[in-house]
C-alpha positions in Angstrom: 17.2 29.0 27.3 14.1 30.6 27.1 10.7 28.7 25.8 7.2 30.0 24.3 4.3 30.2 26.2 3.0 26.3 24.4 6.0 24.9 25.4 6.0 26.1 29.4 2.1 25.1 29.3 3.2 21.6 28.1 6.4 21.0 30.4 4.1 21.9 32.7 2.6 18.7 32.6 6.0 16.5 33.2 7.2 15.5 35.7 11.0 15.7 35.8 11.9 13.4 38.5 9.7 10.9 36.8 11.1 7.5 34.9 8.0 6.8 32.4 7.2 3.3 31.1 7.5 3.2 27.4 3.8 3.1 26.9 2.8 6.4 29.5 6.4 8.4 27.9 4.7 8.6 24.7 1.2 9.3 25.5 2.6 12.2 27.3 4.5 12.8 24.4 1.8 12.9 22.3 -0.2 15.1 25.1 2.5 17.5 25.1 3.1 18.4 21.3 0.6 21.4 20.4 2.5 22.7 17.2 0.0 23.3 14.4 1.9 20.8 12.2 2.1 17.5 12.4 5.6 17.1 14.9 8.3 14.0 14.6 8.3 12.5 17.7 12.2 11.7 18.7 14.1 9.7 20.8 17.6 10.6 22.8 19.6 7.8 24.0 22.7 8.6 26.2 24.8 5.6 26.3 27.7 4.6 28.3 30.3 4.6 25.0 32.9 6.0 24.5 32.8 6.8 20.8 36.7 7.9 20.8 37.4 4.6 21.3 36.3 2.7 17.4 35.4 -0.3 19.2 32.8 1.7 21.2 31.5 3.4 17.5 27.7 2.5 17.3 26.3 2.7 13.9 23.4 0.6 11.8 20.2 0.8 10.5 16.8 -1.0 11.1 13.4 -1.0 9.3 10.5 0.6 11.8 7.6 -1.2 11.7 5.5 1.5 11.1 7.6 3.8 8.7 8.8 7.0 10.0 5.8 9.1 8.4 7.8 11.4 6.0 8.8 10.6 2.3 12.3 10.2 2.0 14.4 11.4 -1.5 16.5 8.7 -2.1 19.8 9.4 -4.6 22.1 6.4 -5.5 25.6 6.0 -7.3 25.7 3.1 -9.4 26.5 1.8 -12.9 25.4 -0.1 -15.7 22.2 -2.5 -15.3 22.3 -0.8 -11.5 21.0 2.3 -12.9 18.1 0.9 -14.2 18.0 -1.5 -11.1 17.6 1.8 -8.8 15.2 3.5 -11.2 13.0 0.3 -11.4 13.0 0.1 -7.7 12.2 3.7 -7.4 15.4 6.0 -6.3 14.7 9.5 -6.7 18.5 9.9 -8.6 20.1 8.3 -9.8 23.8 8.9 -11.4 27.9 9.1 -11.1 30.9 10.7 -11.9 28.2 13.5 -13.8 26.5 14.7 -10.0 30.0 15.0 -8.4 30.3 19.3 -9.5 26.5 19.2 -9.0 27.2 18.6 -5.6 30.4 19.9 -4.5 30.1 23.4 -6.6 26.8 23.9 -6.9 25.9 22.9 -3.5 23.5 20.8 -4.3 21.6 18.3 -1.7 18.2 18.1 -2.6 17.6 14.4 -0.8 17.8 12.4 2.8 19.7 9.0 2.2 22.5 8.0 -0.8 23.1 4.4 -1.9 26.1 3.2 -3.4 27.3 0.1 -4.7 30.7 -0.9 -4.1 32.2 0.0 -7.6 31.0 3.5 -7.5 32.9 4.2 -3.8 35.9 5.9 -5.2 34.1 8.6 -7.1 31.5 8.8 -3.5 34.6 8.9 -1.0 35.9 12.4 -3.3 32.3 13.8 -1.8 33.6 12.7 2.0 34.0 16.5 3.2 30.4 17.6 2.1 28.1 14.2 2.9 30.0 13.3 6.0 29.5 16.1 8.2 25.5 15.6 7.3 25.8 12.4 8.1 24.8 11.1 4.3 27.7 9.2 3.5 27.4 5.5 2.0 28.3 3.0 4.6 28.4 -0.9 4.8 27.0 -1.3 8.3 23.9 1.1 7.4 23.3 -1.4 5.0 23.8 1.8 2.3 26.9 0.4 0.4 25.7 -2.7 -1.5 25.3 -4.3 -4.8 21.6 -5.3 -3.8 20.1 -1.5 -4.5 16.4 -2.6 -4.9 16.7 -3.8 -1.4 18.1 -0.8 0.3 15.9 1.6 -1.5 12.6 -0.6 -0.8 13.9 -0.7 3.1 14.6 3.1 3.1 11.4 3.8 1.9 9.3 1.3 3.7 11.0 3.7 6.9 14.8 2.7 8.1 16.5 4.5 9.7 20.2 4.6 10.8 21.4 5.0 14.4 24.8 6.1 15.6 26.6 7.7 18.5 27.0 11.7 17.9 29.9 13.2 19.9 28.8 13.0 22.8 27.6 9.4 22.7 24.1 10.2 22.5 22.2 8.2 19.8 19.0 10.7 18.2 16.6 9.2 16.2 13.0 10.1 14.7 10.4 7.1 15.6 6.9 8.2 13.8 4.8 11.5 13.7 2.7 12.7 16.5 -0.2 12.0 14.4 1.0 7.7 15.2 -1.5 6.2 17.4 0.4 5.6 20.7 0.3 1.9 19.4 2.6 2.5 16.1 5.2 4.9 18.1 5.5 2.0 20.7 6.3 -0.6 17.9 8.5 1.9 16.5 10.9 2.6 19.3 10.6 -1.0 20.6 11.9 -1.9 17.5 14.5 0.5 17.5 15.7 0.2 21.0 16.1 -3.4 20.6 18.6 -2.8 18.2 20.4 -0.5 19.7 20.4 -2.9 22.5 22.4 -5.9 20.0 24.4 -3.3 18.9 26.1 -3.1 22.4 29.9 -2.8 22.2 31.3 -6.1 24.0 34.3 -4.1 25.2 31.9 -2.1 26.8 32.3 -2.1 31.1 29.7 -0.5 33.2 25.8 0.7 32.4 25.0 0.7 28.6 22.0 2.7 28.4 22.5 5.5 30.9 18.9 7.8 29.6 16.3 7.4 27.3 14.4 10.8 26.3 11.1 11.0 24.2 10.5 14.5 22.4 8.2 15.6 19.9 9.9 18.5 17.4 8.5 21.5 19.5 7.7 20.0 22.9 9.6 19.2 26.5 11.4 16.0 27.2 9.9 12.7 28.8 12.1 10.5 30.4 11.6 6.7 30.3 12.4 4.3 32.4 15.5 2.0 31.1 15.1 -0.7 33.8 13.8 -3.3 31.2 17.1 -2.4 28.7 
């Protein structure tokens, strides 16, 4: 793959073969981004899972301490004194059976995270094929299937965000904005990484956390040191 002139000027400043503490990885992070927009800093966590296995299937949410530094649209399914629930609490949309089409035949998908309550599951599941494969389907163990909406819209917003295994059981997740002092993006994936950590499969034999890798959007790889995990 071939990379820009900023990008070979940055990598240049990594060194492959090194395992960063947490606190150096994203300084250099941070050192290496030079897009002229503010970049999400990211991290990649290879585990030892075997996702094809459901025991080994990692997936929750947690609150980052410091937000994740973009504004996230926020649509929720729900009924009766829920729909004024999510609108009180702030939900960008809020609807049912009506944004169905909307979404399936007009292709529409103008927000980052749905909410559901319980009740409203057997209209969401008929959306399955178009919010699954983006990863924005309602689910209990995100904490996005509930009855209390005002909570999971107030966490959502305050900055959660949901980890889980992609196909090749590598967890990605975004942790703060380059523009994050280096003390906030600590917090953040501290925070994060301890989940992840709980979240370990107890069927699980062998090494858990096999690589941790900080990015920014436009900038090299860092690797960090997983000795402490």
């Amino acid at each position: 793959m071939k990379h820009g002139k900023r990008y070979n000027e940055s990598a240049k400043l990594v060194d492959r073969a090194t395992f960063y503490e947490i606190e150096d990885a994203i300084a250099l992070t941070k050192k290496c981004a030079v897009a002229k927009f503010d970049e999400t800093v990211e991290v990649h966590v290879r585990t030892g899972c075997d996702g094809r296995h459901a025991e080994q299937q990692i997936r929750g949410a947690v609150v980052l301490p410091n937000g994740t530094g973009k504004s996230v649209k926020v649509l929720v399914f729900a009924k009766g004194d829920k729909v004024a629930e999510a609108e009180a609490a702030g939900a960008d949309y809020v609807g049912g059976d009506e944004l169905i089409p909307k979404i399936q035949n007009d292709g529409w998908l103008d927000f980052d995270v749905v909410v559901a309550t319980p009740d409203m599951m057997g209209i969401v599941g008929r959306l399955g094929k178009v919010l699954g494969p983006k990863g924005l389907m309602p689910n209990p163990k995100s904490g996005t299937v509930t009855m209390d909406v005002t909570k999971a819209i107030n966490d959502i917003k305050a900055g959660k965000v949901e980890y889980r295994l992609d196909k090749t059981n590598i967890i990605h997740c975004p942790i703060g904005k380059v523009s994050f002092s280096e003390e906030q993006l600590t917090q953040n994936l501290n925070t994060l990484l301890e989940a992840i950590v709980k979240a370990k499969p107890s069927s699980l034999k062998g090494q858990y956390l096999r690589s941790i890798t900080l990015s920014s959007t436009m900038g090299p790889g860092v690797k960090v040191s997983v000795a402490k995990f």
